[in-house]
N, C-alpha and C positions, 0 to 999 in steps of 0.2 A: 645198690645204694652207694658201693664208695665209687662208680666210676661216675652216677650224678655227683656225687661231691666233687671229685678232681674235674670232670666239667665247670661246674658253675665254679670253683677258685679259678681255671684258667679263665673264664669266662672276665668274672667280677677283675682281676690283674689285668689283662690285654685291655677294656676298657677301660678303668681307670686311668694308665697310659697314653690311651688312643685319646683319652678326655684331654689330659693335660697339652699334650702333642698339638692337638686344634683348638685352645683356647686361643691361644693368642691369637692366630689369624681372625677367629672369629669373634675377638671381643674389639678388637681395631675396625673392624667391619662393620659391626653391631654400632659402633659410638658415631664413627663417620657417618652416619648416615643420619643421625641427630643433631644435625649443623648446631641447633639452638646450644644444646650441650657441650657440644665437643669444642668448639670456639669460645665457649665463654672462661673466664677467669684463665686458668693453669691444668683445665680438664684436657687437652692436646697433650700437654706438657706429663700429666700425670696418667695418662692412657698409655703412652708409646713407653715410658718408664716400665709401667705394669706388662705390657706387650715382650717387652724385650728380656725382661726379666725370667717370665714363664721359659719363653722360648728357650734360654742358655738353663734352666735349671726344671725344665719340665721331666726329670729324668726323677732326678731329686724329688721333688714335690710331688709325683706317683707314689715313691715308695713310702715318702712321710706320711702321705693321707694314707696307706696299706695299713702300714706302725700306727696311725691312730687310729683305723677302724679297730686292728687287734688290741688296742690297749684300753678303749672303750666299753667293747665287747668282756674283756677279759675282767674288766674292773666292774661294771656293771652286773654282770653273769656272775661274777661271786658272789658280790655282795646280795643280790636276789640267791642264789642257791643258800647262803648261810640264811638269809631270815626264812625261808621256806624249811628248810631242818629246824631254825628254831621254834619257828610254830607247830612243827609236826610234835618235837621234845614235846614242847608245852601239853599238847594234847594226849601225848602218847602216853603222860604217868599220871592219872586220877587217882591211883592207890599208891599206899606206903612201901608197899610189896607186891609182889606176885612170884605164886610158885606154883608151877606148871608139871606135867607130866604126861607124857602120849607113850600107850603100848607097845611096844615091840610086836610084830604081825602074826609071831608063830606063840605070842601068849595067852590063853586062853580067860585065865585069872582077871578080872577086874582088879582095878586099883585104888585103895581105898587111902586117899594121898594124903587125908586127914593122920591117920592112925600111921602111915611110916614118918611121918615128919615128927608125933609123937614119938617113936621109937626111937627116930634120931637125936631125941633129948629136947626137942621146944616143943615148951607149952605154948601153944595159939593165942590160949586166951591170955595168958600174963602179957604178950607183947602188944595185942589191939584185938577191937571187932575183927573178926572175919567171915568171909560166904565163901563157899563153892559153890562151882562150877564144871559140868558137864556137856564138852562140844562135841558133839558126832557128825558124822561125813553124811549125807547126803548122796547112796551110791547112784543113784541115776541123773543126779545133776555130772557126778564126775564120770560115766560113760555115758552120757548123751551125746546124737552128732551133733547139738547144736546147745551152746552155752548159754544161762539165764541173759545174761545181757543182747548175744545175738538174738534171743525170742521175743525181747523185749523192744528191738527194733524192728524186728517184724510185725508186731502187734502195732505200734504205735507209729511208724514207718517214718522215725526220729534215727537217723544215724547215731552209732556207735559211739560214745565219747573216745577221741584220739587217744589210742596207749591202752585202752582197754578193750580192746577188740580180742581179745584171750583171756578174759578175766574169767575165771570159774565160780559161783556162788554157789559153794556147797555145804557151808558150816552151819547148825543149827543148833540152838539150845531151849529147852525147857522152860517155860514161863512163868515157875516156880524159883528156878537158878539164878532167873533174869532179874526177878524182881526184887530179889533177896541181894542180889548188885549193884539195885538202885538203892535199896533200902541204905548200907553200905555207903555209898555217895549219898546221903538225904535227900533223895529224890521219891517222889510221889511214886505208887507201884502201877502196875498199868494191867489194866483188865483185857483178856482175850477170852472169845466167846470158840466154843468148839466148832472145827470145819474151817479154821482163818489161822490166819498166820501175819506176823509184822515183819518187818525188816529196818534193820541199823543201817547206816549208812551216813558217815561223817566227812565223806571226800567233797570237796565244794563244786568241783568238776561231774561228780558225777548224778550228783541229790537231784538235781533239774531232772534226767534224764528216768532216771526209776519213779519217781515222782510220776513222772507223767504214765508211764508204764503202770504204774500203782491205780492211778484214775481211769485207766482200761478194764481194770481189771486182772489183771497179768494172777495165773495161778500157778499154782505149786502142785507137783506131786510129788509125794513121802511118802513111799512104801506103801505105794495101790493107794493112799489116801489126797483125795484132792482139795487142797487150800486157799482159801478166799484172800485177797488183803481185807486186813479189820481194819484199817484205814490208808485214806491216799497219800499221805505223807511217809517220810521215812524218819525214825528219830534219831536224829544226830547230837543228842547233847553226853554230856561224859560218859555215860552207861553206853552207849558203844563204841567206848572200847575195851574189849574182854578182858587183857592185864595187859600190864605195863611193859612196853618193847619203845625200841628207838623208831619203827615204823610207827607206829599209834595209830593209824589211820586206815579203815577199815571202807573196802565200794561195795559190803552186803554181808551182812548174817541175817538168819531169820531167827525167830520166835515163834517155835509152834507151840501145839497144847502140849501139858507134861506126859498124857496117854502116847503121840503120839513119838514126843521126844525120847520116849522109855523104848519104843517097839524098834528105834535106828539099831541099827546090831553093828553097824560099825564106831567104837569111838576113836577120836580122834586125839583127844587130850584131855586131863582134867587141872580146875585151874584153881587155885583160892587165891583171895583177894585179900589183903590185909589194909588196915589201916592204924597205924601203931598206937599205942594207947599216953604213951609216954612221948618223951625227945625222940628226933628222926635218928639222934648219936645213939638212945639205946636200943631202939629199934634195929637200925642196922644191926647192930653188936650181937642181939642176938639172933640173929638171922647169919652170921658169919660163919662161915664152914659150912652151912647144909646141904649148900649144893652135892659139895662132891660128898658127904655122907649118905645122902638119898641115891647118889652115880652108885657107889660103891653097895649100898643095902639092897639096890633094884637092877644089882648088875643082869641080864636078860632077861629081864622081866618086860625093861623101856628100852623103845628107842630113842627120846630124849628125857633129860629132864634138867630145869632151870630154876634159879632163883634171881628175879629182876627186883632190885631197888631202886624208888625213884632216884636216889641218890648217885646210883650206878645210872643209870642210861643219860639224866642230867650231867653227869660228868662228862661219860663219850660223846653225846652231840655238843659242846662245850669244846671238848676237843678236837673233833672234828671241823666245827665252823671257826671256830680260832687260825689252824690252820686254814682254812680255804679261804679267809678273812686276809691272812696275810700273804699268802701265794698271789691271790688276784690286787690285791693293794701294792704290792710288790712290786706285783709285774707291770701293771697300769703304770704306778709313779715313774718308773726308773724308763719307761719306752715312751712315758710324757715327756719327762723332764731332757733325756735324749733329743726329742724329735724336736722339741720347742729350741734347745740349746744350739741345733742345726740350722735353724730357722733364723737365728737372733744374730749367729755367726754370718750367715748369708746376708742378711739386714745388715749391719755393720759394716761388712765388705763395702757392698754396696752403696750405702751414705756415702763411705770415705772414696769412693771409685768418681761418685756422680760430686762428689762436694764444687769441682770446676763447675760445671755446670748449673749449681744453685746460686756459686759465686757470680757467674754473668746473668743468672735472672736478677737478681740484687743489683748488678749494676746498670742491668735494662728498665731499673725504676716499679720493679714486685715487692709487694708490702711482705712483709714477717710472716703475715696472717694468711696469705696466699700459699709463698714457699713451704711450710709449716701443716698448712692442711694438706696441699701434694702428699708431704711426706708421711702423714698422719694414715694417709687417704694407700698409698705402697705398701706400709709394714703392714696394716690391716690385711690388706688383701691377702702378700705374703702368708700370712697366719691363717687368717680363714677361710682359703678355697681349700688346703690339703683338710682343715678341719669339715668343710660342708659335703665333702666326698668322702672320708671316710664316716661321718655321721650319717649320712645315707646307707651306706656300706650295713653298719651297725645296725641301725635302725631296723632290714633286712634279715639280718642277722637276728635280732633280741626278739622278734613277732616267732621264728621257730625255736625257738631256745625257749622261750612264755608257755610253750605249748609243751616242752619237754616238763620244764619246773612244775606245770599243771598238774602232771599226771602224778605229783608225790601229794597232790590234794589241798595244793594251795596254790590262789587264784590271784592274790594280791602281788605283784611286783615294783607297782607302781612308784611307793614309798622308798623299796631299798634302790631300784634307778635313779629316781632324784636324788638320794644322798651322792651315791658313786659318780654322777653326774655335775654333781656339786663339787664334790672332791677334784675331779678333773679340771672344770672350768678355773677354778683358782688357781690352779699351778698353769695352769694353760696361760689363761687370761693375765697372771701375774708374768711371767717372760716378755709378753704380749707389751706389759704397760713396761717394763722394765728395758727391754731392748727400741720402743720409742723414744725414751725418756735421754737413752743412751744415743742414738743417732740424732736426735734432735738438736745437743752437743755437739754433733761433729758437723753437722749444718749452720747450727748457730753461728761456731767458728770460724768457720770458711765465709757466712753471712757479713758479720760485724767484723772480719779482717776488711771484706771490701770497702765496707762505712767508712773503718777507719781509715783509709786509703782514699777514700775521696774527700 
């Protein structure tokens, strides 16, 4: 993988270069050969300007289209990875709490998470409703040679959703646990008939995919017992997600019968769900310290145990997309505002270089309106060929980086590209109008010196 990557960077650089390198010959090639065009008005005049220009600064305008593909990429690719965390946040905390706990391997003891959190001094009920929850492993999905999603493409002969080609579906809970989760979020319970099994599935990327696998058919076996889907959909509304984490987003649990869910002898964790009864302030409050009193009451007994408030994980993705918000905002502006200022200097040069030259079109009898759009018709370019090659560039670019962001379970980009995109084009677009505005002055001048002189 990384010696394709240093390929295609050497690749995407040397062309780029090679692009600028043979513009000019071939844009004076291109025009000449459209007599109609190229003899009319100041199109000559404003071709060979543009021709000449590339050529002494096609060095430059490589590396400024490079700096805007990466400042594009880098502004864009934030701003999409932050709303992708925030919608995951968003999803990831249905409850007020959750407190978790999974075994230690060599504990024999079930854990009875209700009754130590009582020990540790909170009462459940004074702080809100709550359910548990019991998720067990699935030992033949996790030594299987082939993973529920790999079967799932076999059956249905639908490739792998990208990123998930190692995904294991091995967690399963009780249909009694499940509903008493929904119940908890006010959501309707949901009936399963014996010999069937449901499956969760909130990833947007992946739902198409098990979906169609679900209308094959696709079964299960649990411990010697084989399971039916009880329907071809998968349900992805807040009840799948089992508690509150900064992931949230789940590509498969099942729901089997609670006979069946009892017989898994491996568990994996047990979880309760709280929803507070009072303020989220007393809520937290009194949930504060249990963690490490449950660490320290169940010292090897667990190998983990947690206490997630939506309050806490809303924070750290808040924190997290703030900064990635201001890294990629950062870095975009300061490599825009750079490449544009390069640009605007080269432009100016340039006016004040070529002003003799505008001064004898003025005195060979060229309207304002002629000389004027020439000029209009340069800075433009200037500005927009490093931007339509590095937008290409990008472009390129943000189709595998779509597919990266996909795999966190969210499918929309679209909205945070156009903002970043938005963002760009005004600092861009404003140099743009601001460095015409300023040459067109120094045109002006050298113009209306000659007027005045005749």
């Amino acid at each position: 993988m990384q010696n394709g990557f240093l390929i295609t960077t050497g690749m995407v650089v040397a062309g780029t270069f090679a692009f600028f390198y043979g513009l000019a010959g071939a844009l004076t090639a291109l025009l000449t050969h459209l007599r109609g065009f190229y003899w009319r008005d100041l199109h000559m005049f404003t071709t060979r300007q543009i021709a000449s220009r590339v050529n002494t600064t096609a060095l430059s305008m490589g590396v400024i289209a490079l700096i805007l593909f990466f400042a594009m990429t880098a502004m864009t690719t934030g701003m999409s990875i932050c709303g992708a965390i925030n919608s995951v946040t968003r999803q990831g905390i249905p409850y007020s709490a959750s407190i978790s706990a999974a075994p230690a391997d060599d504990s024999a003891d079930p854990i009875d998470l209700e009754a130590e959190v009582a020990k540790a001094g909170v009462d459940l009920s004074k702080v809100g409703r709550h359910a548990s929850m019991r998720v067990a492993l699935i030992e033949s999905e996790l030594r299987g040679d082939t993973s529920a999603y790999q079967r799932m493409s076999q059956l249905t002969g639908e490739s792998v959703p990208k990123g998930y080609e190692h995904v294991v579906l091995c967690e399963a809970v009780g249909i009694s646990d499940y509903n008493a989760v929904r119940g908890l979020l006010g959501l309707e319970p949901v009936s399963l008939e014996d010999g069937h099994y449901l499956t969760l599935c909130n990833m947007d990327n992946a739902k198409g995919f098990v979906n169609k696998a679900l209308e094959e058919g696709f079964t299960l076996d649990v411990g010697g017992v084989t399971l039916s889907p009880a329907r071809t959909t998968v349900i992805d509304d807040a009840s799948a997600v089992l508690q509150d984490s900064a992931g949230g987003l789940t590509p498969g649990t099942y729901v089997v019968p609670d006979d069946v869910a009892k017989s898994i002898p491996t568990e994996y964790c047990t979880i309760i769900n709280i929803m507070y009864k009072g303020s989220t302030e007393e809520g937290d409050a009194a949930l504060k310290g249990l963690e490490a009193t449950l660490a320290s009451n169940l010292d090897g007994r667990v190998a983990m145990v947690g206490v997630q408030t939506a309050t806490d994980v809303l924070a750290d993705g808040t924190s997290t997309t703030g900064l990635i918000s201001y890294m990629a905002i950062y870095i975009g502006f300061v490599l825009v505002i750079a490449c544009a200022a390069i640009l605007a200097i080269q432009q100016l040069s340039a006016a004040s270089d070529a002003s003799a030259s505008y001064r004898t079109l003025s005195e060979l009898g060229c309207s304002e309106r002629l000389i004027f759009g020439s000029l209009r018709t340069q800075v433009a370019m200037a500005f927009v060929l490093p931007l339509i090659v590095g937008m290409a560039h990008s472009l390129c670019a943000l189709g595998a980086i779509n597919e990266l962001v996909s795999v966190l379970g969210y499918s929309d980009m679209i909205g945070n590209m156009t903002l970043g995109l938005a963002l760009f084009a005004l600092v861009y677009g404003g140099y743009l109008a601001l460095t015409y505005r300023m040459a067109h002055g120094i045109v002006r001048s050298a113009v209306r010196t000659t007027r005045r002189a005749l």
